[in-house]
C-alpha positions in Angstrom: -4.5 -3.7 -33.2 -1.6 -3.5 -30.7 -3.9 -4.3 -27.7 -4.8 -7.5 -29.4 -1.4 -8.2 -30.2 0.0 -7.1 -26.3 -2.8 -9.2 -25.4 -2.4 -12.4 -27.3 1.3 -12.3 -26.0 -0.1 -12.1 -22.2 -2.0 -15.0 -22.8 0.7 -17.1 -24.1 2.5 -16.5 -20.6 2.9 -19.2 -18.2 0.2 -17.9 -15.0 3.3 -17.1 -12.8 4.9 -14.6 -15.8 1.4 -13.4 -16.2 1.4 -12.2 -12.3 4.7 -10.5 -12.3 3.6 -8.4 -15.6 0.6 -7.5 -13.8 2.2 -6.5 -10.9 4.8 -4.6 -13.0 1.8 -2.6 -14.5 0.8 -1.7 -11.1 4.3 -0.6 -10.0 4.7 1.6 -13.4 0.7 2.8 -12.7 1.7 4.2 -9.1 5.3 5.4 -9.8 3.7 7.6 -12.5 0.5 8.5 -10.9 2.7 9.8 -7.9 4.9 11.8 -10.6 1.8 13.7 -11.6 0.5 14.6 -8.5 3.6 15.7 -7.4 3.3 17.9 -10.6 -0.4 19.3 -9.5 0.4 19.8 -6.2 3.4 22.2 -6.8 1.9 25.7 -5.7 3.3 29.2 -6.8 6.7 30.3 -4.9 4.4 33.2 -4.1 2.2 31.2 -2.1 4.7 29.9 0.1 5.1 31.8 4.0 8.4 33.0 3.7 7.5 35.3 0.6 7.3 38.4 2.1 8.9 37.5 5.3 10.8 40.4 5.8 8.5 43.3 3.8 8.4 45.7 6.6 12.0 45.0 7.9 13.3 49.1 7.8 16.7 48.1 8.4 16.9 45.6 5.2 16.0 48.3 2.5 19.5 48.3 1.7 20.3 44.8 1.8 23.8 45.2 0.4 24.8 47.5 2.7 23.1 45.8 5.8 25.4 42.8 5.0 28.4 44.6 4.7 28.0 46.3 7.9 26.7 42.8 9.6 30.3 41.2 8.2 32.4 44.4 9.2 30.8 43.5 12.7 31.7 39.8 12.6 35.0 40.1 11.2 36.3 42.8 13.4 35.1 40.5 16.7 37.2 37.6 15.0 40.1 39.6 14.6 40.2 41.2 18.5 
């Protein structure tokens, strides 16, 4: 029922108006279709190469204490 009634309202559009709604459709057609493959296309963060970057990095099993010591370091060769 709405289709014939979107449809009857088309029709009583001048050719010109008639262009610019179809060409409106096809803007609001690939603005969405883009959305949703955006949406299928977004992968797991565990799938992405910096996961598990540093997994065998001894001296970051600490990481709290690695950073202090890495500032310590910094700091003290701002202050000299």
């Amino acid at each position: 029922m709405e289709n014939k009634r979107f449809y009857n309202k088309f029709e009583s559009l001048p050719i010109e108006a008639q262009k610019q709604v179809m060409a409106f459709i096809d803007f609001l057609q690939k603005k969405y279709e883009s959305k949703s493959r955006k949406i299928q296309q977004i992968k797991s963060i565990t799938d992405k190469k910096f996961v598990g970057l540093w997994k065998n990095r001894d001296d970051l099993i600490e990481s709290s204490a690695w950073v202090r010591n890495l500032r310590k370091k910094e700091w003290a060769e701002i202050g000299e």
